[in-house]
mmCIF file of the N, C-alpha and C atoms, coordinates in Angstrom:
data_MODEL
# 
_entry.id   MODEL 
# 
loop_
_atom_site.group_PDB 
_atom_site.id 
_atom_site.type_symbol 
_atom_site.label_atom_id 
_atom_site.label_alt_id 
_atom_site.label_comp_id 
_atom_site.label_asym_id 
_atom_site.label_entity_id 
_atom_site.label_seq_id 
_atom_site.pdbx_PDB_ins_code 
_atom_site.Cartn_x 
_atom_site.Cartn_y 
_atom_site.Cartn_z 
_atom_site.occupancy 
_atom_site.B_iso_or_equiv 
_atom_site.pdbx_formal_charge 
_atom_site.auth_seq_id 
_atom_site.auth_comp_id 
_atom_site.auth_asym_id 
_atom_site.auth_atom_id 
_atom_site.pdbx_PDB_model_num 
ATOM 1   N N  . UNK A 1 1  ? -41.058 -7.616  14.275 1.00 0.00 ? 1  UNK A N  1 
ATOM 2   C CA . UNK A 1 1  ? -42.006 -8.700  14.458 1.00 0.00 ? 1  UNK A CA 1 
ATOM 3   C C  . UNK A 1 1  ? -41.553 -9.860  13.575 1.00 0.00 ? 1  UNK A C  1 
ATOM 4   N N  . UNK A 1 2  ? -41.069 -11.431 13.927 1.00 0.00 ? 2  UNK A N  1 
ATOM 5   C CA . UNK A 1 2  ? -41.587 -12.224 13.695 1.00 0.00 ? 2  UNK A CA 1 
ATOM 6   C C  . UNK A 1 2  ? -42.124 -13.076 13.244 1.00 0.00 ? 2  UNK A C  1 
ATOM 7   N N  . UNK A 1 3  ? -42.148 -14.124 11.925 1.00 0.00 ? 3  UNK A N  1 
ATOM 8   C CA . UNK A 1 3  ? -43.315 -14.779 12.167 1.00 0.00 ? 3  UNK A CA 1 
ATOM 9   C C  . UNK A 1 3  ? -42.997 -16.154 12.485 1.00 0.00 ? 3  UNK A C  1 
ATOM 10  N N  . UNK A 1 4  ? -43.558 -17.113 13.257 1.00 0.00 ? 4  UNK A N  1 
ATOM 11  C CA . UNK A 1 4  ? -42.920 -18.432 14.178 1.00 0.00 ? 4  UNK A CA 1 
ATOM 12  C C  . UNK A 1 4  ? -44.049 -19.078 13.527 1.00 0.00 ? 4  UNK A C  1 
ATOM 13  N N  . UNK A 1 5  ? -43.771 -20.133 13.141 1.00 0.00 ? 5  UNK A N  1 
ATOM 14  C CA . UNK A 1 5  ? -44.853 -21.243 12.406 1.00 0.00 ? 5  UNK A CA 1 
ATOM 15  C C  . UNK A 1 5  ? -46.011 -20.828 12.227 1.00 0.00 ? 5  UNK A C  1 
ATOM 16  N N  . UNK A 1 6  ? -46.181 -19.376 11.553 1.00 0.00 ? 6  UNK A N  1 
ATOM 17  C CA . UNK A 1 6  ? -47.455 -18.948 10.762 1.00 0.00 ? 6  UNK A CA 1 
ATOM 18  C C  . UNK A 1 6  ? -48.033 -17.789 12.026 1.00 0.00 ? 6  UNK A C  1 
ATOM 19  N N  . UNK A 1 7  ? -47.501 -17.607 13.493 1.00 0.00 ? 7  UNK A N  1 
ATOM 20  C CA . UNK A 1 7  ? -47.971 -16.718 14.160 1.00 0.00 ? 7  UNK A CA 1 
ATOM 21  C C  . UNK A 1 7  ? -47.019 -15.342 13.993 1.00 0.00 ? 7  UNK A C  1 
ATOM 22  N N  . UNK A 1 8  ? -47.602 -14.196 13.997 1.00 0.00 ? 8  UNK A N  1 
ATOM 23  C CA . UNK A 1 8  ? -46.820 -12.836 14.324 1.00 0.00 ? 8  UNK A CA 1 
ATOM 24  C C  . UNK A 1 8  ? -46.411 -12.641 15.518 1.00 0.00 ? 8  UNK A C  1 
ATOM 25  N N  . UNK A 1 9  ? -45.241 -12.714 16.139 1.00 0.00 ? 9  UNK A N  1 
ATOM 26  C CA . UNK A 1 9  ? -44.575 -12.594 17.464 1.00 0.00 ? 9  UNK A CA 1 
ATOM 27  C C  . UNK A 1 9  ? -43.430 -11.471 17.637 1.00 0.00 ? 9  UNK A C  1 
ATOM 28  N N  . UNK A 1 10 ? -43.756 -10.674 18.751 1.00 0.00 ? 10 UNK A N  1 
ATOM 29  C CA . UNK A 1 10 ? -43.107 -9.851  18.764 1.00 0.00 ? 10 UNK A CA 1 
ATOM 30  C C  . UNK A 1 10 ? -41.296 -10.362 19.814 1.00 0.00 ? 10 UNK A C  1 
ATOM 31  N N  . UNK A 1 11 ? -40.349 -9.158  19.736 1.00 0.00 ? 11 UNK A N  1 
ATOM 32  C CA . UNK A 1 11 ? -39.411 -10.121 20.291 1.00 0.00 ? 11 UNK A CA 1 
ATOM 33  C C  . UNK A 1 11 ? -39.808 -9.924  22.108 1.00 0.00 ? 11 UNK A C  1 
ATOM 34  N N  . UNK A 1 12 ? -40.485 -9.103  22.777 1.00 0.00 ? 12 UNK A N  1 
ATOM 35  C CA . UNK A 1 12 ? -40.952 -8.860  23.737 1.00 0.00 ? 12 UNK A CA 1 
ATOM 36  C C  . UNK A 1 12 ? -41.692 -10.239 24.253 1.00 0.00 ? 12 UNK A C  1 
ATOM 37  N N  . UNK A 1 13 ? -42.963 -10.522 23.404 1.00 0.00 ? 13 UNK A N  1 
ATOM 38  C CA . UNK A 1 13 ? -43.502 -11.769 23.162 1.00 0.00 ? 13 UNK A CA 1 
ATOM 39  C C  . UNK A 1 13 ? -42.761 -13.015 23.232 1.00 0.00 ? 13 UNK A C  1 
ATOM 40  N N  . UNK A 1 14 ? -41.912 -13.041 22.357 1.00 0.00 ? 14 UNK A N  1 
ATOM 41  C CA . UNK A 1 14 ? -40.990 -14.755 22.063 1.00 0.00 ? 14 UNK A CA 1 
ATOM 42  C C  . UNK A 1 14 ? -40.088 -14.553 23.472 1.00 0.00 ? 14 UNK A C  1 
ATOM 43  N N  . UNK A 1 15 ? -39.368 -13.419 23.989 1.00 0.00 ? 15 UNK A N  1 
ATOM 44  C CA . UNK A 1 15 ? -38.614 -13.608 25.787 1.00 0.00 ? 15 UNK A CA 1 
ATOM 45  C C  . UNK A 1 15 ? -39.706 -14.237 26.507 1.00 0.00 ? 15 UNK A C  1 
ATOM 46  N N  . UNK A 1 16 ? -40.973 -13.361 26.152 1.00 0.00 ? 16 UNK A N  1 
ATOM 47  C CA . UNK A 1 16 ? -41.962 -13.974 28.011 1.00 0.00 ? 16 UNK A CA 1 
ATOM 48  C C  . UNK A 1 16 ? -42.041 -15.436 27.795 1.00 0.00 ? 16 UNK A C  1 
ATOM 49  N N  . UNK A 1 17 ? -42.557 -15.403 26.298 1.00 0.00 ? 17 UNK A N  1 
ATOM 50  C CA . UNK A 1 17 ? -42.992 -16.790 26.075 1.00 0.00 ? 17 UNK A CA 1 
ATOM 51  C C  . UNK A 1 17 ? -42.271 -17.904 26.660 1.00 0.00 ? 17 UNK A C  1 
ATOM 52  N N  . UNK A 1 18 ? -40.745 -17.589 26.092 1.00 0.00 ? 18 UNK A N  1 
ATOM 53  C CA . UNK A 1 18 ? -39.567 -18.783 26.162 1.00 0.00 ? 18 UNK A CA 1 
ATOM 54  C C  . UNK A 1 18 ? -39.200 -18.151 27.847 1.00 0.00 ? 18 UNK A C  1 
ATOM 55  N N  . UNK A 1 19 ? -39.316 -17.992 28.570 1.00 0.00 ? 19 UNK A N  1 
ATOM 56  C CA . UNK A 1 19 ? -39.210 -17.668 29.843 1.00 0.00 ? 19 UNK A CA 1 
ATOM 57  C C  . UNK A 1 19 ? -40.217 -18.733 30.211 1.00 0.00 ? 19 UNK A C  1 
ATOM 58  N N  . UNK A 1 20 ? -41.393 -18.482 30.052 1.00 0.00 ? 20 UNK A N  1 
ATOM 59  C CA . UNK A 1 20 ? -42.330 -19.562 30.429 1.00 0.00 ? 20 UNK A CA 1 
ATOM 60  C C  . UNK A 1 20 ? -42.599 -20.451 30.623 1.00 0.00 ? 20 UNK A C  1 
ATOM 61  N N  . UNK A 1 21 ? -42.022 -21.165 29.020 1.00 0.00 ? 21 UNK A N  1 
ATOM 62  C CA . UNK A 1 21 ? -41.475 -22.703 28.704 1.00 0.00 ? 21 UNK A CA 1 
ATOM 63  C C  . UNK A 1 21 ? -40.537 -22.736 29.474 1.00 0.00 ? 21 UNK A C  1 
ATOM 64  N N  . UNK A 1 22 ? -39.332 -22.293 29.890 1.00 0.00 ? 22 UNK A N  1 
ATOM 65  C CA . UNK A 1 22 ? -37.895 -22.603 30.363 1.00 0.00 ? 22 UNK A CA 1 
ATOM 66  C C  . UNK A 1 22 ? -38.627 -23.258 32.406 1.00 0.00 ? 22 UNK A C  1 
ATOM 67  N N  . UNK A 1 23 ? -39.437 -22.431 32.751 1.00 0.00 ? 23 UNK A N  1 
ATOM 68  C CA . UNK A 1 23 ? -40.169 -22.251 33.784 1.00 0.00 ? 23 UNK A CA 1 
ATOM 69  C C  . UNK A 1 23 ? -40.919 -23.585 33.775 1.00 0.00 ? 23 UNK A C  1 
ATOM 70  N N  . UNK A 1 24 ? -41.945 -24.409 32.873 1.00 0.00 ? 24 UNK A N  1 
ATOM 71  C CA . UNK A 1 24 ? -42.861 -25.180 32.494 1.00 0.00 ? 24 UNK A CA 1 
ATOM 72  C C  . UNK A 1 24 ? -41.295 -26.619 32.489 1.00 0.00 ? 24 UNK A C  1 
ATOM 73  N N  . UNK A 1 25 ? -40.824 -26.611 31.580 1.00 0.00 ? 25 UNK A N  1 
ATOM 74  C CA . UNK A 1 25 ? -39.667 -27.588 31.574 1.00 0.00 ? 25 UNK A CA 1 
ATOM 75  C C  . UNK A 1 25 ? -38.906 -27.503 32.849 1.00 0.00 ? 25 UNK A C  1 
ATOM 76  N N  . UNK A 1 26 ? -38.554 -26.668 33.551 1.00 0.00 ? 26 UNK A N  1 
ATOM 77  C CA . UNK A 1 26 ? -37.547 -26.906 35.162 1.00 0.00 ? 26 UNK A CA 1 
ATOM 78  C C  . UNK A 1 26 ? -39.017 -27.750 35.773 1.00 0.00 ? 26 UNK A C  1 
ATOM 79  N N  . UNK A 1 27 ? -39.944 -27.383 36.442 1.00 0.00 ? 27 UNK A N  1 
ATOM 80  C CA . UNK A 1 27 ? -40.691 -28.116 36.884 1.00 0.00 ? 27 UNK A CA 1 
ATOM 81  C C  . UNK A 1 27 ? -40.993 -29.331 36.100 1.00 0.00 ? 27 UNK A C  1 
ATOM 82  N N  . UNK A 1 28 ? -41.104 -29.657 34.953 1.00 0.00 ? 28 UNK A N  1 
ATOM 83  C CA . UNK A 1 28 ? -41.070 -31.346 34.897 1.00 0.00 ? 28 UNK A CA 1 
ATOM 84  C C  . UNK A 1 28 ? -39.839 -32.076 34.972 1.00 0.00 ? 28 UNK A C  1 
ATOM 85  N N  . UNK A 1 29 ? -38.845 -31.502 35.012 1.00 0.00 ? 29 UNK A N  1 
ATOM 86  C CA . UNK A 1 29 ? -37.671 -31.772 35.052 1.00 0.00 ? 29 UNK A CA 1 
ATOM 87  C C  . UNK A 1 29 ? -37.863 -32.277 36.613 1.00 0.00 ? 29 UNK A C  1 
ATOM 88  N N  . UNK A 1 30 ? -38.040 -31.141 38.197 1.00 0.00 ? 30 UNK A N  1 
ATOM 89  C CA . UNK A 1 30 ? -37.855 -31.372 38.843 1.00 0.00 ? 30 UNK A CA 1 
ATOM 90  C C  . UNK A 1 30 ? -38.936 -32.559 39.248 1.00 0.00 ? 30 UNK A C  1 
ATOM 91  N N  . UNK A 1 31 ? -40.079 -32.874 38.863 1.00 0.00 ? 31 UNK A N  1 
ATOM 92  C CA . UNK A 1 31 ? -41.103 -33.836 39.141 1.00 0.00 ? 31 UNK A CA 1 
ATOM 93  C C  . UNK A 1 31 ? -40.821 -35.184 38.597 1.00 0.00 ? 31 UNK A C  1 
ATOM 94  N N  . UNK A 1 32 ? -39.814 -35.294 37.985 1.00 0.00 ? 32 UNK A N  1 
ATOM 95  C CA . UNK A 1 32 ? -39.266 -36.755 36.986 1.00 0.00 ? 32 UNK A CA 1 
ATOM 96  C C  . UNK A 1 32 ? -38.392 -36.615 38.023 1.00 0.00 ? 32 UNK A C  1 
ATOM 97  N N  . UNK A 1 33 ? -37.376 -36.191 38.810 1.00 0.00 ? 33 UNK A N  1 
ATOM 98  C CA . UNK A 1 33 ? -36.464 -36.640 39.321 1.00 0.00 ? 33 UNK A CA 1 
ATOM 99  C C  . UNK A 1 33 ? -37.442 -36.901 40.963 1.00 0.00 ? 33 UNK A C  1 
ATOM 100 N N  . UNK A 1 34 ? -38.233 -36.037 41.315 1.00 0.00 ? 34 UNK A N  1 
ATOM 101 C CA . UNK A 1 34 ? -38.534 -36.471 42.523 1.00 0.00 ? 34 UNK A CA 1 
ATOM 102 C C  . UNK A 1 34 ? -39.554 -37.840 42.147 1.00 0.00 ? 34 UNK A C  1 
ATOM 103 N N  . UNK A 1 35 ? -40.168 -38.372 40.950 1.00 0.00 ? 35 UNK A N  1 
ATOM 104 C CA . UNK A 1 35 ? -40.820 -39.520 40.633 1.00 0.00 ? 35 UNK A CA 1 
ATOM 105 C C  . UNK A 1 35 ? -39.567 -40.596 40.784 1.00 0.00 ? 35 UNK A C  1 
ATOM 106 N N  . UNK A 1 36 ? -38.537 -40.213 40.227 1.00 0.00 ? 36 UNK A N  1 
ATOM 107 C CA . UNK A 1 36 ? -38.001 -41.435 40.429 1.00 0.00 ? 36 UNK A CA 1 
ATOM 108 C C  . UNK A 1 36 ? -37.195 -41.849 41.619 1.00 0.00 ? 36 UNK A C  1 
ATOM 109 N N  . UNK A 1 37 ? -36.572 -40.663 42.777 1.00 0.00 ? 37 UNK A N  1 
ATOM 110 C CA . UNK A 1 37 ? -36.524 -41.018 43.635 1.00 0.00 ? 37 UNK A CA 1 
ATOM 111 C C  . UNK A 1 37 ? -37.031 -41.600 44.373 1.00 0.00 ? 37 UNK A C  1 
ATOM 112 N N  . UNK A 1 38 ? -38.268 -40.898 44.709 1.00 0.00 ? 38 UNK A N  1 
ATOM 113 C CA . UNK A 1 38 ? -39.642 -41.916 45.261 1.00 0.00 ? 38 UNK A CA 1 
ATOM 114 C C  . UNK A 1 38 ? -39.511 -43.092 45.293 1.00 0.00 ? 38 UNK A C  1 
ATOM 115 N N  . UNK A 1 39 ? -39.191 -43.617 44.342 1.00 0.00 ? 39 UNK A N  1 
ATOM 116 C CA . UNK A 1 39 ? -39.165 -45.131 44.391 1.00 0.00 ? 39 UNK A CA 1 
ATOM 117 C C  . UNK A 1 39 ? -37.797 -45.971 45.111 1.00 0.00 ? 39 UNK A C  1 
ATOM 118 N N  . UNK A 1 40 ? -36.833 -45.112 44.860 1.00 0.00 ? 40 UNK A N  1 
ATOM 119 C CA . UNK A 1 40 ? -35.810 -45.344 45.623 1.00 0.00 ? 40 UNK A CA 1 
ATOM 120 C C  . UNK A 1 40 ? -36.071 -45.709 46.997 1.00 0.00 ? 40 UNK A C  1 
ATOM 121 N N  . UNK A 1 41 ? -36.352 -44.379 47.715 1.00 0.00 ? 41 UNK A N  1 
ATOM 122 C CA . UNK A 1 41 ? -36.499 -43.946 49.175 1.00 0.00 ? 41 UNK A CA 1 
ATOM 123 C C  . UNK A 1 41 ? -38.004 -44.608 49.629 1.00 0.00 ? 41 UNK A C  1 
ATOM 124 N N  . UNK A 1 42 ? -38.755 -45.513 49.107 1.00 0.00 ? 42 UNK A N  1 
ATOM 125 C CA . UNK A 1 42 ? -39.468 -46.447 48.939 1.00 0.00 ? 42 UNK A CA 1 
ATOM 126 C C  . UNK A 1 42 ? -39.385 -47.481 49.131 1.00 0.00 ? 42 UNK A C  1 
ATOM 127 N N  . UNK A 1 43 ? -38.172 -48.225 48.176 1.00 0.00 ? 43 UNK A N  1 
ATOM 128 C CA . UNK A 1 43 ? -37.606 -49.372 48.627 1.00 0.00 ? 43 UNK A CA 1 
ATOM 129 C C  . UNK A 1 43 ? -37.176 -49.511 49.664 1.00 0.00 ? 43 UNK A C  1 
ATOM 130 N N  . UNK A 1 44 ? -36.062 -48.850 49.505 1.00 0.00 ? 44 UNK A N  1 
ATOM 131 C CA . UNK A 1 44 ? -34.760 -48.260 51.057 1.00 0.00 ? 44 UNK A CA 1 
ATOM 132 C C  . UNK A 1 44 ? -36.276 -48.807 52.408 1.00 0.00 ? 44 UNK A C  1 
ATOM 133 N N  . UNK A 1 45 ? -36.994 -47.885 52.346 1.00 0.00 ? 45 UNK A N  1 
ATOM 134 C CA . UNK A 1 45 ? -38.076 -47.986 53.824 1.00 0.00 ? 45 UNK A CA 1 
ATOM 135 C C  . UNK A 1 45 ? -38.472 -49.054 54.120 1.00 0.00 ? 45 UNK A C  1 
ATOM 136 N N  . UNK A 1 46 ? -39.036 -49.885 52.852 1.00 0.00 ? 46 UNK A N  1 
ATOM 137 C CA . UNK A 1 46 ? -39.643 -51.293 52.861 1.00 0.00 ? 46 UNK A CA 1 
ATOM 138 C C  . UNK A 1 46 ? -38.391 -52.391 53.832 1.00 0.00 ? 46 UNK A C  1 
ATOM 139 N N  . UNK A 1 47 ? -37.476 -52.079 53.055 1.00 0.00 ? 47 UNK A N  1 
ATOM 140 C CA . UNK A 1 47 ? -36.180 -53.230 53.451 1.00 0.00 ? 47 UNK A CA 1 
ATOM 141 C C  . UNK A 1 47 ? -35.956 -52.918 54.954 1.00 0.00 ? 47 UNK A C  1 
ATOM 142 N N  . UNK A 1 48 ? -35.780 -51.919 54.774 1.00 0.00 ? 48 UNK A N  1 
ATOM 143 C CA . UNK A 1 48 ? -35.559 -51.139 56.490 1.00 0.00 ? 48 UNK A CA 1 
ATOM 144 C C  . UNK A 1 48 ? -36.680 -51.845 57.721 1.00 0.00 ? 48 UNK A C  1 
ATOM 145 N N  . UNK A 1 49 ? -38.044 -51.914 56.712 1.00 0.00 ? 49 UNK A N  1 
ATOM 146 C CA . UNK A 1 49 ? -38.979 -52.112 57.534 1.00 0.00 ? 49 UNK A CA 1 
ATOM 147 C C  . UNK A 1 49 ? -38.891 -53.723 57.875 1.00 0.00 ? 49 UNK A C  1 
ATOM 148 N N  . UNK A 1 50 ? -38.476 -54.059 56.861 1.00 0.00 ? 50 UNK A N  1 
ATOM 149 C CA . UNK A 1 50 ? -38.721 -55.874 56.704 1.00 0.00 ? 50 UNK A CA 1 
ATOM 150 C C  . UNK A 1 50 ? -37.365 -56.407 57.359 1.00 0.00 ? 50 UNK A C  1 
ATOM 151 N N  . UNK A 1 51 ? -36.168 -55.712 57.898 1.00 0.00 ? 51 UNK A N  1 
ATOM 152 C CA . UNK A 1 51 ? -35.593 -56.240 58.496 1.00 0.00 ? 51 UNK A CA 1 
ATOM 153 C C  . UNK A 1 51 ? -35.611 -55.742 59.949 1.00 0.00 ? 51 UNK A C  1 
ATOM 154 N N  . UNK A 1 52 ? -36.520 -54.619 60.155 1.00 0.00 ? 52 UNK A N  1 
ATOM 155 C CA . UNK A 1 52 ? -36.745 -54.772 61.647 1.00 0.00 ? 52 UNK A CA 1 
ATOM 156 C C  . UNK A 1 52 ? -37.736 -55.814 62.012 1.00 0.00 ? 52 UNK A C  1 
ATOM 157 N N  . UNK A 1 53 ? -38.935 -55.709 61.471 1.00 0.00 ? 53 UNK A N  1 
ATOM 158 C CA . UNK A 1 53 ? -39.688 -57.031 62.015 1.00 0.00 ? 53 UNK A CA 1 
ATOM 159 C C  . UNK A 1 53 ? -39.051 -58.966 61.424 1.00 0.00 ? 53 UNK A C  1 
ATOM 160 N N  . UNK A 1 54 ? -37.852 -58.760 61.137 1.00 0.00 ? 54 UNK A N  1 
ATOM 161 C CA . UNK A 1 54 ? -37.314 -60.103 61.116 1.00 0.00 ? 54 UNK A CA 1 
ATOM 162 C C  . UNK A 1 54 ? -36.556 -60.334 62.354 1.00 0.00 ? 54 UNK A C  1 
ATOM 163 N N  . UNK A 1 55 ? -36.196 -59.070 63.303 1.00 0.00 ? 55 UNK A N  1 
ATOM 164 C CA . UNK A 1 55 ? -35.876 -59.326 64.503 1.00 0.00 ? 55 UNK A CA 1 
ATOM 165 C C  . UNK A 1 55 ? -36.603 -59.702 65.624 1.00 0.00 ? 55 UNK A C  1 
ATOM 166 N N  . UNK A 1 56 ? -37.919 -59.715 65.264 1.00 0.00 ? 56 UNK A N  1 
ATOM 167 C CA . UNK A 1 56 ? -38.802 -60.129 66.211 1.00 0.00 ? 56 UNK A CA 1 
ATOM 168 C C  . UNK A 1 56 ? -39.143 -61.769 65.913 1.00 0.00 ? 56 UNK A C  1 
# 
């Protein structure tokens, strides 16, 4: 056992845990990259859009 900034942790404990986090961080990881695409594939549509109705 352990002790991590004043808690008793077993090493069973500190794997699930840091499994968890690793799990918690890939998903914001993947939500920052699909946030900032978004905006990409956003623009891209707008322009797309604004130069079809300039053909009319």
């Amino acid at each position: 056992m352990k002790e991590v900034c004043g808690f008793n942790i077993t090493d069973k404990e500190f794997k699930l845990l840091s499994k968890k986090a690793e799990a918690v961080y890939n998903i914001a990881v993947v939500a920052n990259y699909f946030c900032v695409t978004q905006q990409e594939i956003h623009f891209f549509s707008c322009n797309s859009h604004n130069k079809l109705l300039s053909l009319f």
